[in-house]
N, C-alpha and C positions, 0 to 999 in steps of 0.2 A: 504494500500500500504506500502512495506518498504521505509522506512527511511533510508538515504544517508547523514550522518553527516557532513562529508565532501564534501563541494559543495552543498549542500543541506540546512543547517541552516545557519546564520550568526552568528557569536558567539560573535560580537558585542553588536547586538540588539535584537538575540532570536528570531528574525521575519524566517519562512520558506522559503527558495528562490528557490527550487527545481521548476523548472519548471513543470506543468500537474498533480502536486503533489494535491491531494485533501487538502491539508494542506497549499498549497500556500497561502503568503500574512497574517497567522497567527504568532501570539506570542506564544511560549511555556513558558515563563516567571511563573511562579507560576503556574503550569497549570497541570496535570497528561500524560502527552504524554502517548497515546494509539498505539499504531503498532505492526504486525503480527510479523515483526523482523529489522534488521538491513540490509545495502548492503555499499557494497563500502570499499575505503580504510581505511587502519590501524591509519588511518589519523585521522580517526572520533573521533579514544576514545579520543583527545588532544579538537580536537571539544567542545565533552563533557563538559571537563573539562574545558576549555574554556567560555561559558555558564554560568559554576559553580562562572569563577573568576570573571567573568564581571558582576554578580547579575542577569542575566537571564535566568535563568536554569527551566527547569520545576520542579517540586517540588517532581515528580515520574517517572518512567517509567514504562508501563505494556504491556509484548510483550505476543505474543503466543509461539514464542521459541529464548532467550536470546540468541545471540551467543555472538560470543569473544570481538569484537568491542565495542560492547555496555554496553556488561558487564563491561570491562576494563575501559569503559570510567566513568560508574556508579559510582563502586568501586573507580576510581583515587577522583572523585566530589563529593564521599557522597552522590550521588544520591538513594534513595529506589529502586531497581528495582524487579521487581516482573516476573516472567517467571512462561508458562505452564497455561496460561487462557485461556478460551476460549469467545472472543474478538467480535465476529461477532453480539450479542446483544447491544453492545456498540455505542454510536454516539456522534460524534462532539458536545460539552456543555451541557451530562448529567455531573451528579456532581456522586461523587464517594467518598465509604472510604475505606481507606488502615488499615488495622490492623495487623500488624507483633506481630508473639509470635518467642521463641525463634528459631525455627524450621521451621515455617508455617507462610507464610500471605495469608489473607483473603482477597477479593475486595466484596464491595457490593454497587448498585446503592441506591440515599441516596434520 
């Protein structure tokens, strides 16, 4: 499901508040956030960043198609984000590794 930064995470505590969200009542706190994409307001990327300053941030993000929001909010936090996976073999607490070259990251189940 995408993800609603705004209204949707708390950026206090990192915990998911989106209501129906299959993500509901989780921590993204160190964590690789997995989602198709992003929704909602402009509001989100500060979200992000938010997350970032408050120590709760997930440690990655890996979408199927990165848009603006998410990205902005990546880049403002130093967040890794990864765009253009293909997502649907992925579930909820496999583990994963990221490997960025200068050009290219790699995702592979670990």
């Amino acid at each position: 499901q995408p993800i609603g930064f705004y209204g949707g995470i708390d950026a206090k505590t990192g915990i998911v508040i989106e209501k129906g969200s299959e993500l509901e009542g989780e921590c993204v706190k160190d964590r690789v956030l997995v989602f198709p994409c992003g929704k909602g307001s402009t509001v989100g990327s500060y979200v992000i960043y938010g997350l970032k300053k408050n120590g709760v941030a997930p440690a990655a993000i890996v979408n199927s198609e990165t848009e603006t929001i998410v990205a902005t909010g990546a880049i403002l936090a130093g967040i890794p984000c990864i765009d253009g996976i293909d997502i649907e073999d992925i579930e909820t607490g496999d583990r994963l590794r990221i490997e960025a070259g200068e050009r290219e990251a790699e995702l592979t189940k670990v």
